[in-house]
N, C-alpha and C positions, 0 to 999 in steps of 0.2 A: 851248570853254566846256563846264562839265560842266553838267548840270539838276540840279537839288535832286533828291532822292532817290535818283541815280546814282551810278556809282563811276564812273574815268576808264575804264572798257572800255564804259560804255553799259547797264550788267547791274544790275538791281537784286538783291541778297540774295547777292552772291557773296562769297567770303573776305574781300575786300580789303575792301569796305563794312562790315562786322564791328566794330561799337566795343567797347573793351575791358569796358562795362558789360553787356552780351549775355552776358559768360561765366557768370554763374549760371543764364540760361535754357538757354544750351547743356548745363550739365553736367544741371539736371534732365533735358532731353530728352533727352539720351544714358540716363543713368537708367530713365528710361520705356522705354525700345524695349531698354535691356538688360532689364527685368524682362517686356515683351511675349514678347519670345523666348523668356525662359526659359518662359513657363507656356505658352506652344505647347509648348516640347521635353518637359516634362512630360505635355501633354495627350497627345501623340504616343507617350512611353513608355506611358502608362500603357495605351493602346488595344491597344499591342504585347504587353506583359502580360497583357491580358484576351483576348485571341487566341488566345496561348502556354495558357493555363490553360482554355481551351475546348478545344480541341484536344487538347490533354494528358488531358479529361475526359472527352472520347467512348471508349464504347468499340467496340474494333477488331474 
């Protein structure tokens, strides 16, 4: 016997429990964590650049 909000492994939230009305929350959330990353990788550059341009401004 499975329990209401289960899948047949016992797990609640795993792939197989997934109904196929979830896919427009998934593709937002994919979305989100793709655009999180990117403005880390951004933040990330940009710190690397102001490093490079200090560095580069001292003089030797």
């Amino acid at each position: 016997m499975v329990q209401k909000g289960l899948n047949s492994t016992g797990k609640v939230g795993s792939a197989e429990a997934l109904l196929p009305s979830n896919e427009p929350v998934l593709r937002l959330a994919r979305l989100i964590g793709r655009q999180i990353a990117r403005e880390q990788f951004e933040r990330q550059d940009s710190r690397e650049r102001k490093l490079i341009r200090q560095k580069s401004s001292k003089p030797t």
